[in-house]
C-alpha positions in Angstrom: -53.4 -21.1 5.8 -55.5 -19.8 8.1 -59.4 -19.4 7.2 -61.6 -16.2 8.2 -65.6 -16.5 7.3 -66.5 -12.9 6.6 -70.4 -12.4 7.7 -72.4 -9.7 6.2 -76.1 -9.0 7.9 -79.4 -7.8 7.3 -79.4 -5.0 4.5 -75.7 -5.0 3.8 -76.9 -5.5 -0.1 -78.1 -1.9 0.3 -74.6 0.0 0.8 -73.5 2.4 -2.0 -77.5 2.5 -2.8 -79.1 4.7 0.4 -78.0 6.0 3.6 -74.7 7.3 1.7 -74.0 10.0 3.8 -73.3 7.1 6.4 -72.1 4.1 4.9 -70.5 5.8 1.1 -71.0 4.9 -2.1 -68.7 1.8 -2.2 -71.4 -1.4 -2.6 -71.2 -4.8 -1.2 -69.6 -6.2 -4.5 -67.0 -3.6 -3.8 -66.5 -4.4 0.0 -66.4 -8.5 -1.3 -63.2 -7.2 -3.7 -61.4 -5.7 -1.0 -61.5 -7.7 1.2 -60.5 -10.4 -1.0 -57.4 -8.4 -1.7 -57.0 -7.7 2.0 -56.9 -11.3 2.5 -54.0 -11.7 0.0 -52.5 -9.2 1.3 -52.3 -10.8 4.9 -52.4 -14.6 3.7 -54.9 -15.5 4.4 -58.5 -17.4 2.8 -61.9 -15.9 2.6 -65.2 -17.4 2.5 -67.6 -14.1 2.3 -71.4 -14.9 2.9 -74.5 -12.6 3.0 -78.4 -12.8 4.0 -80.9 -11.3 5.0 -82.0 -14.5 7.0 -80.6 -14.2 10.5 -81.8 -18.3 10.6 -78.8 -19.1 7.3 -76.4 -16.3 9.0 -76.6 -18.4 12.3 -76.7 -21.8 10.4 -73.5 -20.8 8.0 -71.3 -19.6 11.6 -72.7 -23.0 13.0 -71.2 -24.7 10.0 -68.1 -23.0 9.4 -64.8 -24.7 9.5 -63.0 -21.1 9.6 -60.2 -20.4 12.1 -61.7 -17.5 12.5 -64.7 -14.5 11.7 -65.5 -11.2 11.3 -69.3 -10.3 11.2 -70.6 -6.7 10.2 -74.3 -7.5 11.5 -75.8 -4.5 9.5 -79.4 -4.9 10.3 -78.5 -7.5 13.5 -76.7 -5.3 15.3 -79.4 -4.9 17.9 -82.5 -7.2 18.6 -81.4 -10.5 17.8 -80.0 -12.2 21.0 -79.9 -16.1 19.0 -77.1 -14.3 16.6 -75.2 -12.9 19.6 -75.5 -15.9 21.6 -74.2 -18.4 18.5 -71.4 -16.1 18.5 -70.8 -15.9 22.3 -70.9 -19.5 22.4 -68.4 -20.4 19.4 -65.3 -22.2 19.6 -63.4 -19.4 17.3 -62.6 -15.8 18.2 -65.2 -13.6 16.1 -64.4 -9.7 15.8 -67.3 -7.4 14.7 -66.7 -4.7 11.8 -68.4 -1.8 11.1 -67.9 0.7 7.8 -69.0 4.1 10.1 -69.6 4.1 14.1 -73.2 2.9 14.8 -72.2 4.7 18.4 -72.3 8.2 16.9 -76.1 7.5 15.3 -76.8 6.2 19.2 -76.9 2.3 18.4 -75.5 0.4 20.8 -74.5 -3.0 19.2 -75.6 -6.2 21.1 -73.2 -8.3 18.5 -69.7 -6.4 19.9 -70.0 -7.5 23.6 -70.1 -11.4 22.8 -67.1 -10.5 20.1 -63.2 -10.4 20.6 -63.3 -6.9 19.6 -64.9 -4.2 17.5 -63.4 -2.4 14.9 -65.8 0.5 14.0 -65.7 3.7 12.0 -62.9 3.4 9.4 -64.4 2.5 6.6 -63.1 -0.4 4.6 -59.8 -0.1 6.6 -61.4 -1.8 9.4 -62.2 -5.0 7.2 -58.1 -4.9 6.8 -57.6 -4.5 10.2 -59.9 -7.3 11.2 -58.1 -9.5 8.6 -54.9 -9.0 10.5 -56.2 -9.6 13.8 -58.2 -12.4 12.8 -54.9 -14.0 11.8 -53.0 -13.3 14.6 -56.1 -14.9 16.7 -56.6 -17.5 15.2 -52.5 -18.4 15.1 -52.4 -18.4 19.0 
């Protein structure tokens, strides 16, 4: 079965708590349950890990023995060029997920260009979505 680490960045503990006009009420627990049954859905295996450490976020990708990931970088989706070079550098296809479209607040991500692809502004869809393609990916 194929095996996709799920990455959640700097202040992802925070959703459903502030910003809500951006982000919604749903919190990280609540992300973690869908996309568990996402992942059932598409067969395949989750291994969900958060931090606010970019040093364990870089260490756990380093580590993983997934097929393939999908990162939302939250707070390291600009300014942190070791994260985007781990991931530019890894030996499985990474996709980067975002809840809303950090393009429309004027972010421009530094994380998507070293990535598969991006899948942005969907919501919780997008995890589902980057399930699918994760599998597919990883199965070529």
């Amino acid at each position: 079965m194929t095996k996709v680490l799920i990455l959640h960045g700097q202040g992802m503990e925070l959703r459903g708590k502030v910003d809500i006009e951006i982000f919604g009420t749903m919190t990280l627990p609540e992300y973690d349950e869908h996309i568990r049954r996402y992942a059932t859905e598409v067969g395949v295996d989750v291994e969900i890990f958060h931090s606010n450490d970019e040093a364990e976020v870089i260490a756990k990708f380093k580590a993983t023995d997934a097929d393939a990931a999908l990162i939302n970088p939250g707070g390291y989706t600009t300014g942190h060029p070791t994260l985007a070079e781990t991931i530019r550098q890894a030996s499985i296809p990474t996709l980067e997920v975002h809840m809303s479209n950090p393009a429309s607040r004027g972010r421009v991500s530094e994380i998507g260009p070293v990535c598969k692809g991006v899948i942005t502004g969907i919501g919780i869809v997008g995890y589902n979505l980057g399930l699918q393609a994760a599998k597919s990916l990883a199965e070529q």
